[in-house]
N, C-alpha and C positions, 0 to 999 in steps of 0.2 A: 556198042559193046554189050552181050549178053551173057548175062550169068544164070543157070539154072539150078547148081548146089547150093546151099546152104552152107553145110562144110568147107567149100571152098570160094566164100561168096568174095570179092576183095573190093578194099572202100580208095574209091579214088579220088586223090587229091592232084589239083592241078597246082605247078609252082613255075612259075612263069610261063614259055611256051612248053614247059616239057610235062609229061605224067607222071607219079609215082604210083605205084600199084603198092597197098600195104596191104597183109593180112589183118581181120580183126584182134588175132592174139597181139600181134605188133604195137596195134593201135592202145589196145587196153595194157600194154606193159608201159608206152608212153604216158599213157593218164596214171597206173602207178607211181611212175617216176615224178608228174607235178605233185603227185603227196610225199612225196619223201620227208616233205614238211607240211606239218598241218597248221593254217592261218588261224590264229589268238585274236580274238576281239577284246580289248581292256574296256572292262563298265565300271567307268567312275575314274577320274582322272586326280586324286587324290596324291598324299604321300607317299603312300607304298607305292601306287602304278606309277607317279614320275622318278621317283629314288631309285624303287626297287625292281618292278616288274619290268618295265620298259627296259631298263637297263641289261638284266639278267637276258631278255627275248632277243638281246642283240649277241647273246653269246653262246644261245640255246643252237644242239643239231638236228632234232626233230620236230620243233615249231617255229615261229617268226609271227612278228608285230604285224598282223593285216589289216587291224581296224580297231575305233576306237568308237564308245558311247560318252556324251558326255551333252551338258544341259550348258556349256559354258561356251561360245561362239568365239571369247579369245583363246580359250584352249584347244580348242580345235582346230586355229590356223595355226598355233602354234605347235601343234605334235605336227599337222601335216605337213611343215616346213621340214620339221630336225625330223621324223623319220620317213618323209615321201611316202604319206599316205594318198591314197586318191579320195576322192572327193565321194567317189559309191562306197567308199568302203568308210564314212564315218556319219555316226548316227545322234541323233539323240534322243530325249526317253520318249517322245511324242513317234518319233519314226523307228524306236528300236522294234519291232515287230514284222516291218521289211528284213532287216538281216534275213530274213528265212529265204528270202528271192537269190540270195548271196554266196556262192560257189566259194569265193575266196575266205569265206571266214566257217572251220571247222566246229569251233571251241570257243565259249561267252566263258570267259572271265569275270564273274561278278565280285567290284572290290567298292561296295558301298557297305553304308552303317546296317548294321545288323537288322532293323526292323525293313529293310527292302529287301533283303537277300530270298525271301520264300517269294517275292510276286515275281523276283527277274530270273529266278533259276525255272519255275516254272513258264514264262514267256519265253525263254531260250528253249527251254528243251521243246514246248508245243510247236516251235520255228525250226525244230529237229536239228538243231545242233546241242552235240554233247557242252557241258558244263562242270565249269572247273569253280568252287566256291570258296571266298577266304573266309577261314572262321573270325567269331564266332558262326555256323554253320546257323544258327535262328534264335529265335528270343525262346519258344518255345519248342516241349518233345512233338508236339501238334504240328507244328511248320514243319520239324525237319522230316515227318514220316510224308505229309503231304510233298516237299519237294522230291524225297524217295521214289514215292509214286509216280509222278507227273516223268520224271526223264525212266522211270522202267515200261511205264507207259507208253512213250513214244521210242522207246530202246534206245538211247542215251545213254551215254558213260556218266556217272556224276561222283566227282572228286571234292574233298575237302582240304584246302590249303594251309594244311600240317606241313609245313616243312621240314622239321627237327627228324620227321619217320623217312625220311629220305637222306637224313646226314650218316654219315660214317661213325661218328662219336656216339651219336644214339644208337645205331643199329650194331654197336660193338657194346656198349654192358648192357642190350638188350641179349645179345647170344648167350653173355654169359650169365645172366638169369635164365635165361631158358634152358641152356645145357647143364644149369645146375652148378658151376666149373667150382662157387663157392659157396655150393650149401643151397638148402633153402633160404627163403627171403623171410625174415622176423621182425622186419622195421621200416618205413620210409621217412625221409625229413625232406620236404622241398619246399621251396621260396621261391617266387616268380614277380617282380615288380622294380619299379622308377618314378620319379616324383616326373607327376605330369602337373604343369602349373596352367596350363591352358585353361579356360573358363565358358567355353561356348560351343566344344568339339562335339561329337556324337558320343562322347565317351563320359560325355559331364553331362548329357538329356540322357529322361531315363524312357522318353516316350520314342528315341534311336535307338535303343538297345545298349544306354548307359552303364553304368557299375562295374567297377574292377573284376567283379567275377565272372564279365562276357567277357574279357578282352585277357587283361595278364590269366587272369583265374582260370582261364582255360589250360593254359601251360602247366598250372598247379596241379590240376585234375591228370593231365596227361602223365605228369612226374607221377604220381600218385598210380597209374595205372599201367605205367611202362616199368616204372622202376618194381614193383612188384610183381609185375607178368601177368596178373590176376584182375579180373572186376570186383568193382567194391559189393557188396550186400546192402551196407546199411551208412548214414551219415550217424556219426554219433553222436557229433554236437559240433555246433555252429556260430559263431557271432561276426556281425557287420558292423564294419566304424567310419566314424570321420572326424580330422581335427580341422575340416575346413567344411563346416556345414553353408558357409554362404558358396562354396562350389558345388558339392556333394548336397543337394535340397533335396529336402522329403523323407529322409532316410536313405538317399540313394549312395552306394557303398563305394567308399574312397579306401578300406582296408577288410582285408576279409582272412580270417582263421576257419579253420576245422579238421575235424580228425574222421578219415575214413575208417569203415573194416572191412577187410576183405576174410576170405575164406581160411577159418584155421587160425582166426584170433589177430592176422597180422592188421596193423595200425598203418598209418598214412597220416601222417601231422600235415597240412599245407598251411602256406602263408600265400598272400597276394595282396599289393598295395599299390594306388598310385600315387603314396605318399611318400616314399623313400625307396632307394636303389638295393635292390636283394636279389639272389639271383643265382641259387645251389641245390644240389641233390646230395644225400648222401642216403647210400639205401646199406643197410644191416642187414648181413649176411653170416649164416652158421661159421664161414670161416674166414670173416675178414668185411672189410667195409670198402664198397664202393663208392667214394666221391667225386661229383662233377661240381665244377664254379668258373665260369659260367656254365649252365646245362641249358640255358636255352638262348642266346646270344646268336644275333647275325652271323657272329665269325669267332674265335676264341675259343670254342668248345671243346675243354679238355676235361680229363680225372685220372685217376689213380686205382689202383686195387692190389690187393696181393700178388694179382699176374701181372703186374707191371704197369705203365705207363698207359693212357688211352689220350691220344692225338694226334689227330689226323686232320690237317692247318689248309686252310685256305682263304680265300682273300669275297669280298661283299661284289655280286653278288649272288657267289656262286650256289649257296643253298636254293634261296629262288631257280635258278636256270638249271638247276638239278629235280629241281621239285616236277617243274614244266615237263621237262625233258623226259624222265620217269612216266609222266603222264600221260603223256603225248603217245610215248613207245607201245601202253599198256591200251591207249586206242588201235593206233595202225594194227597191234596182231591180235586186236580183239580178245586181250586178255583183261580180267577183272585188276581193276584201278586197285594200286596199292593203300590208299584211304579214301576207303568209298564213304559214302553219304550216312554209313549206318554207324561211322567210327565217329561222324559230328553229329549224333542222334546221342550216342551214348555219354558223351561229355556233358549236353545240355540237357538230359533228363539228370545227371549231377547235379548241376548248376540251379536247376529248380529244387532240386532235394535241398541243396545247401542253402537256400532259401528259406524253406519250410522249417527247415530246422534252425537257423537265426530266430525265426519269429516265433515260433512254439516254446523255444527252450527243449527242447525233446530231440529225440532217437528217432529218423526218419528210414523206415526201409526203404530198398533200391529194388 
């Protein structure tokens, strides 16, 4: 059989004794179709990836559970059993650097402690797979521009695992601060925190990327920046607490206050603890106030305002597998990720402001 077009060159597959003659358009719509869903690799086999992620990737329409990283030999037979992983498709941190040989896995999921997340987001992207990161996004404004770099580098997608900017309840009195519906914004109050009695997590070392203000305190920040519509200027003042310093060692922060400013005088009070349960916005509006309680909760996010009611209910883990799913979409059509890498860049150059200003006592610009 000889072909001398180009145009009309056909790739032939033999399927038992008979031929198929296929066009290449044919062929390359079939390899479309194996992406209709793009393959998730979970790094780090932690709580969120067994509770949450895992769970949510079995309910996702445009990704699925392909593979998993992990450093633990009995967690590994044991995902591969309950979700019939293959054996190519699970790694650990010594062999995470092959994934790049790996067709089947799109997307590194990185869901470790904060102080690894700049080596694995750039090791995925260099392995040219796009990257999905759970905040906090790095310890430092330095890490996050460096991972920035590393996946535009190798033209990678690179996401920051804000859920809440994917929920319905948020992205509904975000409209209405943006459209205005009630006034300018004159005030924010928000609170993000739970008593964590744990004593050894990553969230109690502060050489992991410890401190209430990597972990709830980011929620604070984002209340603080969602609820106003605006970026802050300046920290105005700051203090870090503990009433459990044999958890919280060094000064490292179990409660944390401060007050933002953003442009035009408006104020930002936040709270953040992992010392007690709190967990509300209430943003001051020219003609009326909007409140949420819970405003950042797995499942329960509601509030109120002048225009009525804001709730819109569903059941754990659906923010997760809406987050993915979101994600996942803004890969396949090659559109820019709805919380790209620069949205967990701008939180953590807060998060060091609110720092400086703890320990100076002083007014930090942004």
């Amino acid at each position: 059989m000889t072909f001398t077009s180009r145009r009309d060159v056909l790739k032939t597959l033999a399927v038992g004794s008979s031929v198929l003659l296929l066009s290449p358009n044919v062929l390359l719509a079939a390899t479309r179709r194996k992406k209709d869903k793009l393959g998730v690799a979970l790094v780090g086999l932690g709580y969120y990836s067994t509770d949450l992620l895992a769970p949510a990737l079995q309910q996702t329409r445009n990704c699925y559970l392909a593979g998993i990283v992990t450093g633990t030999p009995s967690k590994a037979e044991a995902w591969k059993k309950k979700y019939n992983i293959p054996d190519k498709n699970i790694y650990n941190y010594q062999t995470f650097d092959q994934i790049a040989n790996n067709p089947d896995i799109d997307v590194v999921y990185v869901v470790l402690p904060p102080s690894m997340h700049k080596e694995y987001v750039i090791r995925a992207a260099n392995a040219g797979k796009h990257v999905w990161c759970e905040k906090p996004m790095a310890i430092t404004e330095t890490e996050c521009q460096e991972m920035i770099t590393a996946c535009r580098k190798n033209k990678r997608s690179l996401a920051i695992g804000y859920r809440l900017q994917h929920e319905p309840n948020t992205q509904e009195y975000r409209r209405i601060i943006k459209e205005q519906l009630l006034g300018k914004v004159k005030e924010v109050n928000c609170a993000a925190g739970y008593r964590d009695d744990r004593t050894n997590h990553w969230k109690q070392i502060k050489a992991l990327g410890g401190g209430v203000m990597y972990d709830m305190g980011v929620y604070a920040i984002q209340g603080a920046r969602l609820g106003s519509g605006m970026e802050p200027i300046a920290v105005v003042s700051a203090q870090t607490s503990t009433t459990r310093p044999e958890i919280y060692k060094n000064g490292l922060d179990e409660t944390a206050i401060a007050t933002l400013e953003f442009p035009g005088g408006v104020l930002a009070h936040i709270k953040t603890s992992f010392g007690e349960n709190v967990n509300f916005m209430n943003i001051t509006c020219e003609k009326g106030d909007i409140k949420l309680a819970p405003y950042s909760a797995y499942n329960g996010v509601k509030g109120s305002s002048p225009l009525g009611e804001i709730n819109h209910p569903y059941e754990v883990p659906w923010q997760q597998a809406k987050q993915m799913d979101d994600d996942a979409q803004s890969i396949m059509q090659k559109k820019a990720m709805q919380v790209p890498g620069e949205e967990g860049l701008r939180d953590i150059r807060i998060v060091e402001a609110i720092y400086r200003s703890a320990g100076s006592g002083k007014r930090v610009m942004l």
